[in-house]
PAZAPA-4460 file (N, C-alpha, C; in steps of 0.05 Angstrom, whole numbers, plus 32768, in hexadecimal, padded with zeros to 4 digits):
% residues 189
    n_x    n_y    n_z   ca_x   ca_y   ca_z    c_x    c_y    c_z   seq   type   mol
   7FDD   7E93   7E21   7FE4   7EA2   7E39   7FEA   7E8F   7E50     1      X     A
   7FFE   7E96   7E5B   8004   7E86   7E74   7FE6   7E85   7E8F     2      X     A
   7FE7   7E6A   7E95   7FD0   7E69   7EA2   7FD0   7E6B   7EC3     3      X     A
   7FED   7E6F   7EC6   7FF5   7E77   7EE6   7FF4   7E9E   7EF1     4      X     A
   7FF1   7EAF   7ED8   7FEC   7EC1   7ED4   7FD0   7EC8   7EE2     5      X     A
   7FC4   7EB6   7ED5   7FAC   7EB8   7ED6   7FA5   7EB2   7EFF     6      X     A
   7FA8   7EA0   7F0E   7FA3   7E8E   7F19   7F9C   7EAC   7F39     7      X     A
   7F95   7EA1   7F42   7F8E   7EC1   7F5C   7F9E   7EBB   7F6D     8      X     A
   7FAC   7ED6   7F75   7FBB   7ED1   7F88   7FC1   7EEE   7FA6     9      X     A
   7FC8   7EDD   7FB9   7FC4   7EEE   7FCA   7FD7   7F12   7FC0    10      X     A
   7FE6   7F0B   7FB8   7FFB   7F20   7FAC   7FF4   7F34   7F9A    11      X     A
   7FD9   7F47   7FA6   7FCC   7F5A   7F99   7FD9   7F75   7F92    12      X     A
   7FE7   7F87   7FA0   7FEA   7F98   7F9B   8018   7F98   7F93    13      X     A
   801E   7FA3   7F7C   802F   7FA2   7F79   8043   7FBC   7F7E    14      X     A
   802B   7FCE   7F7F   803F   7FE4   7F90   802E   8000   7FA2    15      X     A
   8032   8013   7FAA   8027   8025   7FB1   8034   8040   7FB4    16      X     A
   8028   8053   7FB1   803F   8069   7FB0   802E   8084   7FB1    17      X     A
   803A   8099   7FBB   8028   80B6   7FBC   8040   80CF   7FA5    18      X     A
   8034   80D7   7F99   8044   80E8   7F8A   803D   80FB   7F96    19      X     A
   804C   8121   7F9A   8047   8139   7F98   8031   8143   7F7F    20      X     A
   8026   815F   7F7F   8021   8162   7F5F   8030   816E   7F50    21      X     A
   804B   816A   7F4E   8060   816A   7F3F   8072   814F   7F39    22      X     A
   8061   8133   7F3B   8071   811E   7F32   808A   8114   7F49    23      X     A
   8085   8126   7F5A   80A3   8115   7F73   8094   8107   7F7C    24      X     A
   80A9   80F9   7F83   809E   80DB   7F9D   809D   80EA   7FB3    25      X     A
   8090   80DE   7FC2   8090   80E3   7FE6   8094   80CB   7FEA    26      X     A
   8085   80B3   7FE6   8081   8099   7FF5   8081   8083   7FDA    27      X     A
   808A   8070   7FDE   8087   8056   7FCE   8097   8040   7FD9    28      X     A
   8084   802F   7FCD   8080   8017   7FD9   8082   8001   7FC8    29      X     A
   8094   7FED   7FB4   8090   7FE2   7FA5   8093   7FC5   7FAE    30      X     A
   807A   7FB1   7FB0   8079   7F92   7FB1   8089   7F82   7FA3    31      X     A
   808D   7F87   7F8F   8093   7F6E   7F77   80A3   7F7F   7F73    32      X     A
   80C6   7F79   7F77   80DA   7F87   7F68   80E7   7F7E   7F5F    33      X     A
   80D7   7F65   7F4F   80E0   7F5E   7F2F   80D6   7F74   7F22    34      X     A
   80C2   7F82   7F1A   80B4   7F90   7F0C   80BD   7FA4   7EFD    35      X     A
   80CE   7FBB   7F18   80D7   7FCD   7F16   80EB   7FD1   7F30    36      X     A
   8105   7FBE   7F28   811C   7FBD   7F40   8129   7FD0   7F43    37      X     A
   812E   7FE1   7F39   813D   7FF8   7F40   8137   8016   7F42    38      X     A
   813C   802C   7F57   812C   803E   7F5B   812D   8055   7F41    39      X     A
   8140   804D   7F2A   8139   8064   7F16   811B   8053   7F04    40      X     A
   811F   803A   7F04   8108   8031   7EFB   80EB   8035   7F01    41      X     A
   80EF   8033   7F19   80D2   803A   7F32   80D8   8053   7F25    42      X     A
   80E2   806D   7F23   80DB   8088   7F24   80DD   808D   7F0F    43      X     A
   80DD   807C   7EF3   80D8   8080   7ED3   80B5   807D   7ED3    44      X     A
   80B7   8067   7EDF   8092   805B   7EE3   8081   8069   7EF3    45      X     A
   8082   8076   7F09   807B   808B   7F18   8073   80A4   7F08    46      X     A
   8085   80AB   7EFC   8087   80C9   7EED   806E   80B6   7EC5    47      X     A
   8079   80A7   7EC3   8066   809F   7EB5   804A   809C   7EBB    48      X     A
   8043   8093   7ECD   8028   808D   7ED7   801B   80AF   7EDF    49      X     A
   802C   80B7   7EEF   8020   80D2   7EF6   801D   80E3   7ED4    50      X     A
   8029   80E4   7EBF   8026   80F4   7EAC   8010   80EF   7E94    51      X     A
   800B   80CC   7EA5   7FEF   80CB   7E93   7FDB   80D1   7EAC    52      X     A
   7FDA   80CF   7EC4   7FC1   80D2   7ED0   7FBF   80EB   7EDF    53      X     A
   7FD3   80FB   7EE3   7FCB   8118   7EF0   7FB7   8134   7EEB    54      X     A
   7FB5   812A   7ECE   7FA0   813D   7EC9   7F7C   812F   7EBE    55      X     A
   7F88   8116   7EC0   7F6A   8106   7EBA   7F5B   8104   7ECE    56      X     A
   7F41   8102   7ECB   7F2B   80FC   7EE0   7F24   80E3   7EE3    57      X     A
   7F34   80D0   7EE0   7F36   80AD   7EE0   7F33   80B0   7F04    58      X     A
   7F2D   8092   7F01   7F36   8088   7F1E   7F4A   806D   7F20    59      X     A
   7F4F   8065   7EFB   7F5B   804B   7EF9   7F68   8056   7EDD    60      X     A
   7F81   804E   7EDC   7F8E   8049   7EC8   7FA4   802B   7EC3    61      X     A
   7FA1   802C   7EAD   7FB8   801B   7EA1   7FD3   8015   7E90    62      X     A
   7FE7   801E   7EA0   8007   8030   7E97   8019   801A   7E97    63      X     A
   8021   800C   7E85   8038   7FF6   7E88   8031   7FE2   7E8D    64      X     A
   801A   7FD2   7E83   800C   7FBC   7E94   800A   7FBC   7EA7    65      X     A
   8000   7FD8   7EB8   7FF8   7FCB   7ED9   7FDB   7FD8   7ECF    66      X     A
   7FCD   7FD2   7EE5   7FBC   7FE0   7EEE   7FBA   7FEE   7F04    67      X     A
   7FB0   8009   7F03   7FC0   8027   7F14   7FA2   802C   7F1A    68      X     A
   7F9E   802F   7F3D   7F83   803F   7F42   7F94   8054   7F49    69      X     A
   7F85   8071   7F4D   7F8B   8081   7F57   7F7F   809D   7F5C    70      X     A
   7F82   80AF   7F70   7F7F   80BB   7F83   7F7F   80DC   7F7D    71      X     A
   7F83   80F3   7F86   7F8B   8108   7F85   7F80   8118   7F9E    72      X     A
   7F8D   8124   7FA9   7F83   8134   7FC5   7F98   814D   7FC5    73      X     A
   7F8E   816A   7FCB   7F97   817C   7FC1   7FB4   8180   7FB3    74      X     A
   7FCC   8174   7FBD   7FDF   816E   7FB8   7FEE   8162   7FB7    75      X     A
   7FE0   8144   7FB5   7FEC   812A   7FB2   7FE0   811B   7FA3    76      X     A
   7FE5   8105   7FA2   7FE4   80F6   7F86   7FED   80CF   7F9B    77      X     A
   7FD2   80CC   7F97   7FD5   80AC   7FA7   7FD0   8095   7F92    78      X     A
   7FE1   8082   7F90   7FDD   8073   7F7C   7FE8   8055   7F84    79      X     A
   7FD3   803D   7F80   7FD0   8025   7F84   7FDF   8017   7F6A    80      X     A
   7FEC   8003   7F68   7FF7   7FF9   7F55   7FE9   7FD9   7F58    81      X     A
   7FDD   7FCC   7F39   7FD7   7FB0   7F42   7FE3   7FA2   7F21    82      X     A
   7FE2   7F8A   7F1A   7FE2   7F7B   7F01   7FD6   7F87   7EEB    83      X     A
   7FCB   7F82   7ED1   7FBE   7F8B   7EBF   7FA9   7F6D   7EC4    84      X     A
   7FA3   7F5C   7ED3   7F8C   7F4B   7ED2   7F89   7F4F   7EFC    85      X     A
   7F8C   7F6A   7F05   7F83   7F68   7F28   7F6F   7F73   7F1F    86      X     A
   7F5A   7F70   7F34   7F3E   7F79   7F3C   7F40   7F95   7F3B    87      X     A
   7F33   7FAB   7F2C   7F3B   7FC2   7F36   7F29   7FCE   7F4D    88      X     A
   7F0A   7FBB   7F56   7F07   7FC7   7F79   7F18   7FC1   7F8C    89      X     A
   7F28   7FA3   7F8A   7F31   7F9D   7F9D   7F4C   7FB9   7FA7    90      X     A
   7F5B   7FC2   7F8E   7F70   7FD9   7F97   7F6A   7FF1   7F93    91      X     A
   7F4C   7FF8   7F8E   7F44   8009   7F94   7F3C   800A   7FAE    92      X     A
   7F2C   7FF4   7FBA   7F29   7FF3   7FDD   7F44   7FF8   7FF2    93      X     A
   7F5B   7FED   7FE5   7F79   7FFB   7FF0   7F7B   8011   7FED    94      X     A
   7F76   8020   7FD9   7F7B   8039   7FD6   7F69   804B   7FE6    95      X     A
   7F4A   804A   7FE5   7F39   8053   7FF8   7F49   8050   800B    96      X     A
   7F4F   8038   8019   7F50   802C   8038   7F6C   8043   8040    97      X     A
   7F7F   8043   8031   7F9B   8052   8034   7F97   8075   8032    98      X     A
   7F83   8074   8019   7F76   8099   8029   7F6C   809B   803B    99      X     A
   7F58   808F   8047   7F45   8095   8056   7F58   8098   8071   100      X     A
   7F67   8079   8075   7F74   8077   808A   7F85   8095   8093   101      X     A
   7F8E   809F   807D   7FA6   80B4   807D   7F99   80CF   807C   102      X     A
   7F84   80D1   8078   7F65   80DF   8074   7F61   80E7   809B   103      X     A
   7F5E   80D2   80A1   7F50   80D3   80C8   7F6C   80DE   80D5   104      X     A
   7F87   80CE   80CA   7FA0   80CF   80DB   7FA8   80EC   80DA   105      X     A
   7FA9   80FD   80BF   7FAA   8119   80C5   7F96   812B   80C1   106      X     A
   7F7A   8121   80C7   7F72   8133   80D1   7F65   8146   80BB   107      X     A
   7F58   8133   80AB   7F46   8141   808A   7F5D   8150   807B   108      X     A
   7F7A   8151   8087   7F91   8164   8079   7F9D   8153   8073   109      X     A
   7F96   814B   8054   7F9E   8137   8041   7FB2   8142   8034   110      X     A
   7FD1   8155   8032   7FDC   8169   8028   7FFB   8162   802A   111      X     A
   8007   816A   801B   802D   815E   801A   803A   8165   802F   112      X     A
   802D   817F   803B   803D   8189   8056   803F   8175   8068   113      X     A
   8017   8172   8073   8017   8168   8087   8018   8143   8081   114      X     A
   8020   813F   806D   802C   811F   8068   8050   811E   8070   115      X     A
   8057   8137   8064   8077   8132   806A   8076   8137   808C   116      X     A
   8064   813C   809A   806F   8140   80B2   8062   8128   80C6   117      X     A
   804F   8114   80BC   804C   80F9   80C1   8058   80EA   80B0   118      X     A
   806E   80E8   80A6   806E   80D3   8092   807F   80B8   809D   119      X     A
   8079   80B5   80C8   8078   809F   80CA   8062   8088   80D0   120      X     A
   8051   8099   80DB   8037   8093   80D4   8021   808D   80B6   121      X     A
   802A   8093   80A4   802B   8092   808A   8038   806C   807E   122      X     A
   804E   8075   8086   805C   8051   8080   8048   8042   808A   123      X     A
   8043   8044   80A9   8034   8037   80B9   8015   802A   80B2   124      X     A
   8012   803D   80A8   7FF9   803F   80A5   7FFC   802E   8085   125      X     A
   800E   8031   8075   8010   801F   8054   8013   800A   8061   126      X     A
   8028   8002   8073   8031   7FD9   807D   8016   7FD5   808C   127      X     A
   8001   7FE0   8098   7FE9   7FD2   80A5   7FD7   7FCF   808E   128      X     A
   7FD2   7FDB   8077   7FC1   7FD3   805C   7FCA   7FB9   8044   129      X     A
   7FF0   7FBC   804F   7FFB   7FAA   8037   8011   7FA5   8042   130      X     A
   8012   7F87   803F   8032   7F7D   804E   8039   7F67   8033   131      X     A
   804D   7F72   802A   805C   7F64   800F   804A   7F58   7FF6   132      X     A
   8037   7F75   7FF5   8024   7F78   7FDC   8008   7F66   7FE8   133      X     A
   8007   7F5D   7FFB   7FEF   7F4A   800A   7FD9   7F61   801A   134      X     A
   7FC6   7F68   800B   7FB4   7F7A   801C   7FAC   7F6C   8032   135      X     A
   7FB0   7F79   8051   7FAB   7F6D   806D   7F8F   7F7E   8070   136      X     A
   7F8A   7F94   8067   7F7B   7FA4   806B   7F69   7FBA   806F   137      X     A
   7F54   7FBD   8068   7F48   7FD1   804B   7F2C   7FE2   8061   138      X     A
   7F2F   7FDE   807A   7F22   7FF4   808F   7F2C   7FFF   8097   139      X     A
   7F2E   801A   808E   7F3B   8038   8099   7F43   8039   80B8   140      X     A
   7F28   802F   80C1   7F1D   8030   80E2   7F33   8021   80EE   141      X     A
   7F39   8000   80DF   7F47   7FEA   80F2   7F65   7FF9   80EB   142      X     A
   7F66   7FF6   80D9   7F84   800B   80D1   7F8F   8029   80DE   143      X     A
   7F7D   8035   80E8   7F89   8049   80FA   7F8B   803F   8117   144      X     A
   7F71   8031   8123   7F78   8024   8139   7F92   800E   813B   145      X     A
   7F99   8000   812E   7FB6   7FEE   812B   7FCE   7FFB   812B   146      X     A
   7FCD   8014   8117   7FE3   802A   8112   7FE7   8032   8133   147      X     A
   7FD3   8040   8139   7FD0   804C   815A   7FD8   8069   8150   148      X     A
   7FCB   8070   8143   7FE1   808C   8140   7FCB   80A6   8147   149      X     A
   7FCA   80BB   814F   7FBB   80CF   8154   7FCD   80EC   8153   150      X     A
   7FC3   8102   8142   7FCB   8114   8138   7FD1   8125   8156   151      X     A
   7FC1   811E   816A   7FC9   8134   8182   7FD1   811E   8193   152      X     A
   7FDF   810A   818B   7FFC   80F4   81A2   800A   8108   818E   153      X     A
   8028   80FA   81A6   8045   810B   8197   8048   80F4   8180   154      X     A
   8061   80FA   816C   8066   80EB   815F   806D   80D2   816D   155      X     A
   806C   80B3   8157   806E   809C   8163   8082   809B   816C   156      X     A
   807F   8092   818B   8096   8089   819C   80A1   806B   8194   157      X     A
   80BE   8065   8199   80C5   8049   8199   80BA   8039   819D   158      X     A
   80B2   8046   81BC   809D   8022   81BF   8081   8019   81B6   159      X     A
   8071   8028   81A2   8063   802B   8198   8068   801C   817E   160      X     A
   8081   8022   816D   808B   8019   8155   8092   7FFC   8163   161      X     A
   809B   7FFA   8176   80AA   7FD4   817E   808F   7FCB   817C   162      X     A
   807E   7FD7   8196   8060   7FC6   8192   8053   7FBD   817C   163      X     A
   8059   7FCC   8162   804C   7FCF   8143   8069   7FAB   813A   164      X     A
   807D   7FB8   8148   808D   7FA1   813A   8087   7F89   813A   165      X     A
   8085   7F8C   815C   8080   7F6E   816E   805F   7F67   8160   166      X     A
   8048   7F75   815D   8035   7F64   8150   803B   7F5B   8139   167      X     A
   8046   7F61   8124   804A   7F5F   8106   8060   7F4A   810F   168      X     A
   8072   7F4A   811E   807A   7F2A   811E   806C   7F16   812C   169      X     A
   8060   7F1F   8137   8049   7F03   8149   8037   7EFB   812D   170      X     A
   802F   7F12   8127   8019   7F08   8110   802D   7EF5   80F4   171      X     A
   8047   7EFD   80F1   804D   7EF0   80DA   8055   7ECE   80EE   172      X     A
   8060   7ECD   8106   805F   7EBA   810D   804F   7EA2   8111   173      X     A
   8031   7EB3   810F   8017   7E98   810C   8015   7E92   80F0   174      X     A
   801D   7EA2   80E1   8017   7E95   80C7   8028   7E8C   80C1   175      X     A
   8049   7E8E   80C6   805A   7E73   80C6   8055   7E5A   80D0   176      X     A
   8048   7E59   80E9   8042   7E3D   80FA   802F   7E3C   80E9   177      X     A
   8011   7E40   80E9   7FF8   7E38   80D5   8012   7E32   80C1   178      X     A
   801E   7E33   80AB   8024   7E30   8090   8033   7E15   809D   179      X     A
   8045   7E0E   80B0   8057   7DF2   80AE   8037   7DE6   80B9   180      X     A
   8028   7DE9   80C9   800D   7DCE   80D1   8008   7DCA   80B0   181      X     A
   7FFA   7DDD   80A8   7FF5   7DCF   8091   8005   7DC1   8079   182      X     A
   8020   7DCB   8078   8031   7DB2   8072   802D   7D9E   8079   183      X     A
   8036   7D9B   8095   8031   7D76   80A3   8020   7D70   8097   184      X     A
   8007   7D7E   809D   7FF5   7D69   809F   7FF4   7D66   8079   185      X     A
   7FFA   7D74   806A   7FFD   7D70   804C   800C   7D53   8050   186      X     A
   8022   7D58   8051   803A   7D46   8058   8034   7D23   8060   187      X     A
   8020   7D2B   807B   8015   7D13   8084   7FFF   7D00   807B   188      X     A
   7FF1   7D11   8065   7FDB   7D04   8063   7FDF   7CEC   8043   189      X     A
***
């Protein structure tokens, strides 16, 4: 077996996605699109994964070499995508962290209605848990406070979404600068 397979890496989660309980998508989110690059692919694997786990009482399955935690709330269907060698607490703690979050934001009305009628707050709330399969963060609490979102504000205003922009590029900007210092000083020593 290849031993780079093996090796840990920040690049935990390979996808995320909420089904209806009829197998449609609402939301997905795929990291690695080598995996499954194209969207009839994603929605062969989708409809696969939901037809082995919709009526099981699992909390983890294993469909196509990944490893699948997942969810169910009256009429949805939440599901974490990781490797066949990821941790399954670690994307199970994403998965908690992404209900719960979505759990407080509407308001214990965990339901397809009242998701299609946040579902920008919803995105929001997936890019503050996971930015290009890299879990940032797995507290419900820090994740609705960052989102900023509250069921009795109006929907997100512009400058609310720029402010969300403008941190998410400040923050990817320190970890560009941190990443060239530690070049140099790689470089220099």
């Amino acid at each position: 077996m290849d031993s780079t397979a093996l090796e840990p890496s920040l690049y935990t989660v390979k996808a995320v996605f909420i089904l209806d309980n009829d197998g449609n998508r609402l939301l997905s989110k795929y990291y690695d699109l080598e995996l499954y690059p194209s969207m009839k692919e994603q929605k062969n694997f989708e409809m696969n994964v939901f037809n082995k786990t919709h009526k099981a009482d699992n909390e983890i399955a294993f469909v196509e070499g990944m490893t699948i935690v997942y969810k169910s709330s009256i009429d949805l269907f939440f599901y974490v995508v990781g490797s066949a060698q990821e941790n399954e607490l670690m994307l199970m703690a994403v998965l908690n962290c992404f209900f719960e979050s979505l759990n407080q934001m509407l308001r214990k009305n965990v339901e397809k209605r009242t998701l299609l009628d946040n579902m920008d707050g919803v995105f929001l709330v997936v890019d503050e848990i996971i930015d290009g399969g890299v879990i940032l963060e797995s507290d419900p609490q820090q994740v609705i406070e960052k989102v900023n979102y509250r069921a009795d504000d109006n929907p997100l205003s512009e400058q609310s979404v720029a402010q969300h922009i403008t941190e998410k590029l400040a923050l990817t900007s320190n970890v560009l600068q941190s990443a060239k210092e530690q070049i140099k000083w790689s470089i220099l020593k």
